[in-house]
Each structure stands twice: as C-alpha cells, then as structure tokens.
N, CA, C and O atoms as CSV, one atom per row, in Angstrom:
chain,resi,resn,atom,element,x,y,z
A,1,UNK,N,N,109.549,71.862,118.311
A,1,UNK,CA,C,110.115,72.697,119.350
A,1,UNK,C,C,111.336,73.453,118.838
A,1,UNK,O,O,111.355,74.676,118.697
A,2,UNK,N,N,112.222,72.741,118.606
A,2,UNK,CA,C,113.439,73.717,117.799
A,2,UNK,C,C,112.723,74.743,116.332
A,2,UNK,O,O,112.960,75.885,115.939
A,3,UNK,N,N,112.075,73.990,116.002
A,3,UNK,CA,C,111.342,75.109,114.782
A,3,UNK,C,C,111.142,76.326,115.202
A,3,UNK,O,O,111.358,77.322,114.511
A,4,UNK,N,N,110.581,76.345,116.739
A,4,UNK,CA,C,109.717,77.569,117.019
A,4,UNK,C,C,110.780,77.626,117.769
A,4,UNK,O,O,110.965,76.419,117.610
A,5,UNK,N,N,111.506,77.878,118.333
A,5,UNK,CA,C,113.150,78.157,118.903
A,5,UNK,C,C,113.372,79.181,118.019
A,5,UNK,O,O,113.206,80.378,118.254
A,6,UNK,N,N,113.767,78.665,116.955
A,6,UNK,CA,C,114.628,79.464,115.540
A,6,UNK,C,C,113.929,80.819,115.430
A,6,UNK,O,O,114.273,82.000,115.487
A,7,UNK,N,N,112.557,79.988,115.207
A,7,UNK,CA,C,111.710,81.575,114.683
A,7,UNK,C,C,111.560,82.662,115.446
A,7,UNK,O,O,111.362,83.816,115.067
A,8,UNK,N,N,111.698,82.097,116.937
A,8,UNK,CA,C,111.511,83.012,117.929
A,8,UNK,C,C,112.977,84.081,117.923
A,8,UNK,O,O,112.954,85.312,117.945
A,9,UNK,N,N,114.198,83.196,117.887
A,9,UNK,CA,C,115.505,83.678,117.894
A,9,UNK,C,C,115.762,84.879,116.462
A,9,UNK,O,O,116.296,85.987,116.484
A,10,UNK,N,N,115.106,84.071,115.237
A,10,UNK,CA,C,115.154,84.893,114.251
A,10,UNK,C,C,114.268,86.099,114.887
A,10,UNK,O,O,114.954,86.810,115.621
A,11,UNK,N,N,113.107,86.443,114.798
A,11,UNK,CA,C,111.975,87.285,115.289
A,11,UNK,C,C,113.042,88.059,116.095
A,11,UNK,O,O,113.098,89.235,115.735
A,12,UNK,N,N,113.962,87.715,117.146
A,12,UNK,CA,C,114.343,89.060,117.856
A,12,UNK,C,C,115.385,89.505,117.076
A,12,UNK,O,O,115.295,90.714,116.866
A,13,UNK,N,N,116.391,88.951,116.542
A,13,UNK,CA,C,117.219,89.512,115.277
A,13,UNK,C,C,116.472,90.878,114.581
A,13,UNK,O,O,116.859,92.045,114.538
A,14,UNK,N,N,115.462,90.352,114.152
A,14,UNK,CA,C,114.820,91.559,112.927
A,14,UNK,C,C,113.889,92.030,113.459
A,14,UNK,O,O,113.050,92.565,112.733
A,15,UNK,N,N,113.651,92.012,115.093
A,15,UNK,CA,C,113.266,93.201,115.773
A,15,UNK,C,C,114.403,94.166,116.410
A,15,UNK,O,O,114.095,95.183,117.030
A,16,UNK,N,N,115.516,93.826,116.239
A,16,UNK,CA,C,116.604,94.328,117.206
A,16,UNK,C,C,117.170,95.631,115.519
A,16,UNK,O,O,117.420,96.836,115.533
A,17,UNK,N,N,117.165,94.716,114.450
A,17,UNK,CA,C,117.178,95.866,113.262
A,17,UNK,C,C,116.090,96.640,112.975
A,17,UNK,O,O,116.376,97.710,112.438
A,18,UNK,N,N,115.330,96.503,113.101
A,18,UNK,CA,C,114.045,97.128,112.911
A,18,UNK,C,C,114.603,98.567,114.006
A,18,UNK,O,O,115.156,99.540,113.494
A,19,UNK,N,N,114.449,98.513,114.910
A,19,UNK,CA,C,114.695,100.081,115.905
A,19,UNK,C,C,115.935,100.768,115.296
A,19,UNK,O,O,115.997,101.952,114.965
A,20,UNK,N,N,116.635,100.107,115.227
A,20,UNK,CA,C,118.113,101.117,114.077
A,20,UNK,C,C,117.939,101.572,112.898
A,20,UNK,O,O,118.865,102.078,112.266
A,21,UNK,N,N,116.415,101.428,112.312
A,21,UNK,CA,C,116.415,102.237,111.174
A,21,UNK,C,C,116.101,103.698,111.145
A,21,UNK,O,O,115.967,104.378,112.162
A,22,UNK,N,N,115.982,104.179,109.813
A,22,UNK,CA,C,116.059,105.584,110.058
A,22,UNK,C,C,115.088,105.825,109.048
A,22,UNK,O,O,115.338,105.119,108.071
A,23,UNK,N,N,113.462,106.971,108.787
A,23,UNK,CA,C,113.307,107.143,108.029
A,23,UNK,C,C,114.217,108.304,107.143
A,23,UNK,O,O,115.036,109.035,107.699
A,24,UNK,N,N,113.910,108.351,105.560
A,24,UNK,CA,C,114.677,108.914,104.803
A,24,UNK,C,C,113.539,109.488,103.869
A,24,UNK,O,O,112.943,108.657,103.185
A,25,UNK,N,N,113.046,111.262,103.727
A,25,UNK,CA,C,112.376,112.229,103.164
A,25,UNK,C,C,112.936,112.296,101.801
A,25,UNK,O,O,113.918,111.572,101.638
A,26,UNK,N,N,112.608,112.890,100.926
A,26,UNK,CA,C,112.356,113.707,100.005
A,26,UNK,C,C,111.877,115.068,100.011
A,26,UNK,O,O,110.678,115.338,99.951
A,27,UNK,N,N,112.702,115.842,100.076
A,27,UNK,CA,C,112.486,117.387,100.291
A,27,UNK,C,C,112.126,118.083,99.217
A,27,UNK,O,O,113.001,118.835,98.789
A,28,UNK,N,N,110.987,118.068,98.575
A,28,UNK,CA,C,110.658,119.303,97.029
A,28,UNK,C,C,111.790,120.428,97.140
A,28,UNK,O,O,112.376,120.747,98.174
A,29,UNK,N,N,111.981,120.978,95.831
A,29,UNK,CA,C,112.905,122.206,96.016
A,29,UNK,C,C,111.899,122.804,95.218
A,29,UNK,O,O,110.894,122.386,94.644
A,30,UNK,N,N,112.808,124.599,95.427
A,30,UNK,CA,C,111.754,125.470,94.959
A,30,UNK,C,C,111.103,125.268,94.039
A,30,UNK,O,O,109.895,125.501,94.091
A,31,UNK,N,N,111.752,124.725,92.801
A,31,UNK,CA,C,110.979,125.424,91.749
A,31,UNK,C,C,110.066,124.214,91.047
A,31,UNK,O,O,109.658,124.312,89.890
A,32,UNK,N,N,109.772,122.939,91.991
A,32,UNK,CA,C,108.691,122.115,91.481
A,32,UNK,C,C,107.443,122.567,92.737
A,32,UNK,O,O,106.378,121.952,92.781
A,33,UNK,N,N,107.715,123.544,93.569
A,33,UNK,CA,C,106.171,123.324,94.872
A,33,UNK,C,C,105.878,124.578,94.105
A,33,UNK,O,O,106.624,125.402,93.578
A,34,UNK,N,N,103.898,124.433,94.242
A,34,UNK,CA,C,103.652,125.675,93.836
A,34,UNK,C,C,103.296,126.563,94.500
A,34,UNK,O,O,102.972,126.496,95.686
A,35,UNK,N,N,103.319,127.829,93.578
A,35,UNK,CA,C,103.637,128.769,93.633
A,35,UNK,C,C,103.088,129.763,94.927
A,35,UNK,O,O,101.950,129.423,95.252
A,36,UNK,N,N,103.496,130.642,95.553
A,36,UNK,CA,C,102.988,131.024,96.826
A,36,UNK,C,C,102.176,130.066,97.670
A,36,UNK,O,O,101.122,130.172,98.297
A,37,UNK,N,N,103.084,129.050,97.452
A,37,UNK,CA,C,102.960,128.039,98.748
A,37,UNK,C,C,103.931,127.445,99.080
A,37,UNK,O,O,104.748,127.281,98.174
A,38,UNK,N,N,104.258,126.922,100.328
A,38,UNK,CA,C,105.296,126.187,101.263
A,38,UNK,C,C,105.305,124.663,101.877
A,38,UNK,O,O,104.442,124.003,102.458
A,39,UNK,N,N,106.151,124.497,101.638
A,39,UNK,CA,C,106.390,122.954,102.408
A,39,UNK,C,C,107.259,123.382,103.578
A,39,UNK,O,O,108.091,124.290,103.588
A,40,UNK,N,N,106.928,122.600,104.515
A,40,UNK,CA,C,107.555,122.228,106.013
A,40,UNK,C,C,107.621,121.330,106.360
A,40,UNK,O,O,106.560,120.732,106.540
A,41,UNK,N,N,108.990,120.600,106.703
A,41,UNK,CA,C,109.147,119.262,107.262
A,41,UNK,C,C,110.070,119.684,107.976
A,41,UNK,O,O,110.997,120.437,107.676
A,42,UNK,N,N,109.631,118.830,109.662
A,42,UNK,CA,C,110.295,118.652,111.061
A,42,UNK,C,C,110.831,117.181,111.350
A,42,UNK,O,O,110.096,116.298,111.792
A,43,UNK,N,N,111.947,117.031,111.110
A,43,UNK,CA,C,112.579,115.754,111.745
A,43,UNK,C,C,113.162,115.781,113.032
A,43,UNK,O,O,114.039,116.566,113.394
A,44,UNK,N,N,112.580,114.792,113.781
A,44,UNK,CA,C,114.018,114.852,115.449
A,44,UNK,C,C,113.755,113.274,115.299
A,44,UNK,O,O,112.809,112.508,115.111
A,45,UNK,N,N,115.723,113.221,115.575
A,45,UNK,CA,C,116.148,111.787,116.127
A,45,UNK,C,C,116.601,111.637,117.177
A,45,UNK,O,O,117.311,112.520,117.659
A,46,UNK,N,N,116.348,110.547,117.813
A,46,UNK,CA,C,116.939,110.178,119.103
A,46,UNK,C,C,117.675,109.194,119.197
A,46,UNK,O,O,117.401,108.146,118.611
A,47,UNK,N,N,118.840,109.349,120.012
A,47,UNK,CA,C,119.818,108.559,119.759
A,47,UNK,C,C,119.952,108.081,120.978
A,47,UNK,O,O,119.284,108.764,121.755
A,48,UNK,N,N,120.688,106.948,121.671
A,48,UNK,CA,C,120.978,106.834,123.082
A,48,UNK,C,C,122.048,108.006,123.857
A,48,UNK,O,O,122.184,108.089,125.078
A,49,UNK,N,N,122.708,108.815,122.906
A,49,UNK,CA,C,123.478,109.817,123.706
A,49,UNK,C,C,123.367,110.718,123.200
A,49,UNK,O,O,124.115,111.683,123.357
A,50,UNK,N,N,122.301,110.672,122.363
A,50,UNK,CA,C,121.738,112.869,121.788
A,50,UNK,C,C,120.686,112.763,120.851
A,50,UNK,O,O,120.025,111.758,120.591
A,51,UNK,N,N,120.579,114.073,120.294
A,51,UNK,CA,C,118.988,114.499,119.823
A,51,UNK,C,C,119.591,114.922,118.804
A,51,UNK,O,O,120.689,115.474,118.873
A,52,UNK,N,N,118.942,114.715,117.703
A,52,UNK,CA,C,119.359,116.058,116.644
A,52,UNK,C,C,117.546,116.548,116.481
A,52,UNK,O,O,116.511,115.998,116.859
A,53,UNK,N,N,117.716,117.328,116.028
A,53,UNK,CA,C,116.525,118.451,115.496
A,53,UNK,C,C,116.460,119.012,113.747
A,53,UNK,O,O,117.110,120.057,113.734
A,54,UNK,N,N,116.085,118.801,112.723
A,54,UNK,CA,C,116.305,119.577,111.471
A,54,UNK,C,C,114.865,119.956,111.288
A,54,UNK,O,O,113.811,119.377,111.552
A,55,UNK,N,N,115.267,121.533,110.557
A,55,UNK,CA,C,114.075,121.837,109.712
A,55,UNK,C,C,113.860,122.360,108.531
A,55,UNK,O,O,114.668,123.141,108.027
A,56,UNK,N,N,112.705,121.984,107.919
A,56,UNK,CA,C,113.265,122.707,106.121
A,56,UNK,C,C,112.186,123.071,105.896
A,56,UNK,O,O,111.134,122.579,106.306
A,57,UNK,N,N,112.396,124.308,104.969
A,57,UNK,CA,C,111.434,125.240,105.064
A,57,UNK,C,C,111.305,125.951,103.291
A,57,UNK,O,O,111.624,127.080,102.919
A,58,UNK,N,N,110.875,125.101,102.688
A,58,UNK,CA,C,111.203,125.732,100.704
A,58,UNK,C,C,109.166,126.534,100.758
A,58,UNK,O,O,108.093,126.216,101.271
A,59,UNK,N,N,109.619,127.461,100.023
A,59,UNK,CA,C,108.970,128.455,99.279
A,59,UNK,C,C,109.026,128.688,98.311
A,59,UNK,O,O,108.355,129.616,97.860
C-alpha cells in the first residue's frame, strides 16, 4: 500500500513537469535548404496569462 502511495505521488510530480515543458526547433538557415525552396515553421504558446505567436520563413 505505501509502495503504490509513492508511485502514485511520484506519477503526479512528473506529470505536473511534463505540462511546463516547451518544445525546442531547429530552424535551417539559408544557405543549407535547397535551392528555390522554403521552409515554414509556425509556433504558438500558451501560457496561463498570454499567447505568443512566431513565424519563420527561410528561402
């Protein structure tokens, strides 16, 4: 019973970090994408008191 106590207590710990993470991209720059072609990546985060929005746009 205390075993499965712990695990349960641990389990919400490293579900409670789990939602505060953030993914993290790698954006190509120009001069490795080829040639007359484009990458586009759209990120939005949500926060409990705002939004951000980014966009990147290499050619």
């Amino acid at each position: 019973m205390l075993t499965r106590s712990i695990t349960v207590i641990l389990l919400f710990f490293v579900y409670k970090t789990t939602l505060s993470q953030q993914n993290l991209f790698n954006i190509p720059s120009g001069d490795i994408t080829y040639k007359k072609k484009f990458f586009y990546q759209h990120q939005l985060n949500t926060y409990s008191n705002k939004v951000e929005s980014k966009a990147h746009f290499v050619y």
